[in-house]
TISE-333674 format. One record per residue (C-alpha): x, z, y. Coordinates in steps of 0.5 Angstrom, whole numbers, padded with zeros to 4 digits, always signed. Example, Ala and Ser with C-alpha at 12.3 -4.5 7.8 and 13.67 -1.06 7.14 Angstrom:
% residues 2
+0025+0016-0009+0027+0014-0002
***
This chain:
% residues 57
+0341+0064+0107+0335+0068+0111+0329+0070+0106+0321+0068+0109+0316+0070+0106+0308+0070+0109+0305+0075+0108+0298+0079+0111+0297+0085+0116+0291+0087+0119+0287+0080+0115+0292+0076+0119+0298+0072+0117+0304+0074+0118+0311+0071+0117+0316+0075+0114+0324+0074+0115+0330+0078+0111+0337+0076+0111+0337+0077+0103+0332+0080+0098+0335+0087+0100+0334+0087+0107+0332+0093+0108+0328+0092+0116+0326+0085+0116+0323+0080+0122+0316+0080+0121+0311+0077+0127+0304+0073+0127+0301+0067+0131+0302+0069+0137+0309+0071+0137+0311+0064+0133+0308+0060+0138+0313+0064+0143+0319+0062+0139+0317+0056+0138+0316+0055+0145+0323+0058+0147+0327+0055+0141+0332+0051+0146+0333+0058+0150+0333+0061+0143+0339+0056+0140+0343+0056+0147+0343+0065+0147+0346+0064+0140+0351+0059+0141+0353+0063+0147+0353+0070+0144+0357+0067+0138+0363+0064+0143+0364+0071+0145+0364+0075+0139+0368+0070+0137+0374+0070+0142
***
């Protein structure tokens, strides 16, 4: 389960994701780019669900 941590950068808010506790290069982003995935999720899940299918064939 994906680890989230909110954070700061530059005064800013950032959101933070880590696969674990270990993780040595996490996925960090600010509003901007949280407004981007918000408004691209369903794109998001359908790139997901096809890249799953063919790692899984």
């Amino acid at each position: 389960m994906a680890k989230v941590e909110i954070t700061e950068y530059r005064g800013k808010k950032v959101l933070v994701l880590r696969r674990d506790e270990n993780d040595k290069f996490p996925f960090s982003f600010g509003l901007s780019k949280a407004r981007l995935i918000l408004d691209s999720i369903e794109e998001i899940k359908k790139f997901v669900e096809e890249a799953e299918k063919e790692e899984n064939k």
